[in-house]
C-alpha positions in Angstrom: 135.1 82.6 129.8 132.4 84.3 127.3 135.4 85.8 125.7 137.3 82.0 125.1 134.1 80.6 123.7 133.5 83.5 121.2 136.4 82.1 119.9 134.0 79.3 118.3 131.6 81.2 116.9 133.2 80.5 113.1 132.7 77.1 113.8 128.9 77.6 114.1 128.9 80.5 111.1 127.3 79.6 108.4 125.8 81.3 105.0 123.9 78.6 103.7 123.1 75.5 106.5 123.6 75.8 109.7 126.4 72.8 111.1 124.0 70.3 113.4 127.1 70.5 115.8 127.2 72.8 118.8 129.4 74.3 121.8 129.3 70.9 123.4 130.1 69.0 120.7 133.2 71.0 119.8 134.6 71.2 123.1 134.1 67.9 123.9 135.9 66.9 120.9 138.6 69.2 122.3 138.4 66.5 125.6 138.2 64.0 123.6 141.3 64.6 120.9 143.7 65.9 124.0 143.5 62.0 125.0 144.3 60.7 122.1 148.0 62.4 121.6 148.7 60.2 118.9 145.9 60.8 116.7 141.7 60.1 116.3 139.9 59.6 113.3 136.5 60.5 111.8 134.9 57.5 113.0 136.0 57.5 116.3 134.8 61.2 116.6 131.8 60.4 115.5 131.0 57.4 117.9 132.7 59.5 120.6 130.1 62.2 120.4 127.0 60.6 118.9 127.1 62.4 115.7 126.7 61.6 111.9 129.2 61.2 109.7 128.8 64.6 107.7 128.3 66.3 111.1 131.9 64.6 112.2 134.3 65.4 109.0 132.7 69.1 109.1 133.6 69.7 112.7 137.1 68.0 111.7 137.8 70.3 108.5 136.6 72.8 110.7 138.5 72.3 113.6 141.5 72.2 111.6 141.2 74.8 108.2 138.9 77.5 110.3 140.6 77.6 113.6 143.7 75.7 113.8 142.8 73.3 116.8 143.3 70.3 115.1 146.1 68.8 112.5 147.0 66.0 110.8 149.2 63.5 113.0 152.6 63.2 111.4 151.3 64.6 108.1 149.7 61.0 107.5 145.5 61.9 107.4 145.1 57.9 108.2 146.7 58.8 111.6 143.7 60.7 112.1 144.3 64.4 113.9 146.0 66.0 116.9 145.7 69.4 118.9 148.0 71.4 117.7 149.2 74.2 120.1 146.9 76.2 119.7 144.2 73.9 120.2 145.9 72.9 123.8 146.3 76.0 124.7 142.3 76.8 124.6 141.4 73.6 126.2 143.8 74.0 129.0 142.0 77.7 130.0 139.1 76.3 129.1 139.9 74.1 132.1 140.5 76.8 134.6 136.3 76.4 134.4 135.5 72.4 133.5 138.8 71.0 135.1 137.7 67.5 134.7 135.2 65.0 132.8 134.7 61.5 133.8 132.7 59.0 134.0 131.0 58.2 137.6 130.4 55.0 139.6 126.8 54.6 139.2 126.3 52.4 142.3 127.6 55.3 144.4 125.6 57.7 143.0 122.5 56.0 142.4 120.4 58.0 145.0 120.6 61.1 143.9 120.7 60.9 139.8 118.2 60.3 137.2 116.8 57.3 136.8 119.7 55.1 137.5 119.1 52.0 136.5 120.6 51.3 133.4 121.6 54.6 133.2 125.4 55.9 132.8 126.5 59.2 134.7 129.5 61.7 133.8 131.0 63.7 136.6 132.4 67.6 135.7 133.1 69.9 138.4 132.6 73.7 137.5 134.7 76.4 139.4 132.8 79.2 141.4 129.6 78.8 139.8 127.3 78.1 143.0 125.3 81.2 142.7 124.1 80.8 138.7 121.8 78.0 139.6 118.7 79.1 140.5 116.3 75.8 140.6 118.1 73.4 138.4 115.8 73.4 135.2 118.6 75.2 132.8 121.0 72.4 133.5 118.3 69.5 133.3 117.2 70.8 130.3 120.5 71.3 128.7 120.9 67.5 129.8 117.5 66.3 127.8 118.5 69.1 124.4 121.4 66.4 124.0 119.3 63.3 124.4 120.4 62.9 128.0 118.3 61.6 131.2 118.9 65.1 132.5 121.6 66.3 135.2 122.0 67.1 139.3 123.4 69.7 140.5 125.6 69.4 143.6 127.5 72.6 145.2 130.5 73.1 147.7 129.6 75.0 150.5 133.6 75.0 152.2 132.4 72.5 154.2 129.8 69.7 152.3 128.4 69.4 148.9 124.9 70.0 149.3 122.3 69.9 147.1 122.2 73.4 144.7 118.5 74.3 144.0 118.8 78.4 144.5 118.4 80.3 147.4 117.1 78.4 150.8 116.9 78.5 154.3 119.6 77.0 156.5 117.8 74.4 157.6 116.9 73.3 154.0 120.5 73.3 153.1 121.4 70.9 155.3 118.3 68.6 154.4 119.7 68.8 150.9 123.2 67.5 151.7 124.3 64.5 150.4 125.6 61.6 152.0 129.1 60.6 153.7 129.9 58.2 151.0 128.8 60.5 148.2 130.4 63.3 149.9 133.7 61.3 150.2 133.6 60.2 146.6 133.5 63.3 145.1 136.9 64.7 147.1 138.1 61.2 146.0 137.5 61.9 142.0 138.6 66.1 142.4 142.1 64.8 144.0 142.4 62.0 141.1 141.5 64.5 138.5 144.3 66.9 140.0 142.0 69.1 140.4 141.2 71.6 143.7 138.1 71.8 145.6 137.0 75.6 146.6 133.7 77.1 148.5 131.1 77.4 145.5 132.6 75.1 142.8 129.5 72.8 141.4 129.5 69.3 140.7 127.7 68.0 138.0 126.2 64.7 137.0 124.6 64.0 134.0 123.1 60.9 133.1 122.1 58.7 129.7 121.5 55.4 128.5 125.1 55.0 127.1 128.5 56.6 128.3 128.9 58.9 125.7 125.2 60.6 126.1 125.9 61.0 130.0 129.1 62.6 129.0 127.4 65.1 126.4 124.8 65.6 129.2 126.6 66.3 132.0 129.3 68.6 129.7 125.9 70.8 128.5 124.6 71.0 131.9 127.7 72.6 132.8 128.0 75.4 130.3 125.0 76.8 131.4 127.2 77.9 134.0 129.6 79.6 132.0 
């Protein structure tokens, strides 16, 4: 997964300024194009990820000219832009890793994320990454970096989701597991994503005072895992 994300480091080149965009902002906009098949302007990009205008058409001219992820939808630039093959085809191993990012019901989750009142929360599950979290603080602060609330981390043990703060006793585990309903809503949203649920994959939830900051939050969080 190193190896695929090395893949952007042109993107974040630079002799003179360095771009005010980073991983999370490109592969979000990956996400973020790949549901909009037929086409998504500047503007929209730049809402969609809380960016500036300059920062949006670089990462578009980018995405495009440097790389090839991104083209013109049916040659007509109001269209806005598309993956092209190229681009789908990194996004969809990128997803053998992030399968899924979606926004979360906050009143189901309300106990156990930041700060939930009038907060939003973003759900991404991580495959097999359980044992890179040691007490939380990476992800929380990777949530904040992007002007997020900050972010939980929730791990599949083959049997519940549980709590993932590093090592602990037995007994602490299961003092750290989360509720019926929770756990019950998170199989619910991996079976709706068509995703699969193994022993060690991590759930995380990152939350913000609007959608698309709980959605850069909780997308950070998780490539800490990566």
């Amino acid at each position: 997964m190193i190896i695929l994300l090395k893949q952007l480091d042109d993107l974040l080149d630079s002799a003179t300024i360095k771009p005010t965009f980073e991983y999370v902002h490109i592969i979000l906009a990956l996400f973020i194009f790949s549901k909009n098949p037929t086409g998504l302007g500047r503007y929209r990009l730049e809402k969609e990820l809380s960016i500036g205008s300059g920062t949006a058409k670089s990462l578009i001219n980018k995405l495009n000219k440097k790389i090839n992820f991104i083209s013109v939808f049916e040659d007509n630039i109001r269209k806005g832009h598309v993956l092209t093959n190229k681009g789908k085809d990194f996004l969809s191993r990128f997803k053998n890793k992030i399968p899924f990012l979606i926004k979360g019901e906050t009143s189901i989750l309300k106990d156990i994320i930041i700060e939930s009142e009038n907060s939003s929360v973003f759900i991404c599950q991580v495959k097999n990454s359980a044992e890179k979290i040691t007490n939380g603080i990476a992800q929380r602060d990777a949530a904040i970096k992007v002007n997020g609330k900050g972010a939980s981390c929730i791990a599949y043990n083959g049997k519940d989701f549980v709590f993932e703060l590093g090592p602990s006793s037995e007994e602490d585990k299961e003092h750290m597991r989360v509720n019926e309903e929770v756990q019950d809503y998170f199989k619910k949203v991996i079976i709706e994503a068509n995703s699969i649920l193994e022993k060690n994959d991590v759930i995380i939830l990152g939350s913000g005072e609007r959608s698309e900051i709980a959605r850069l939050a909780s997308l950070n969080a998780a490539l800490t895992l990566i």
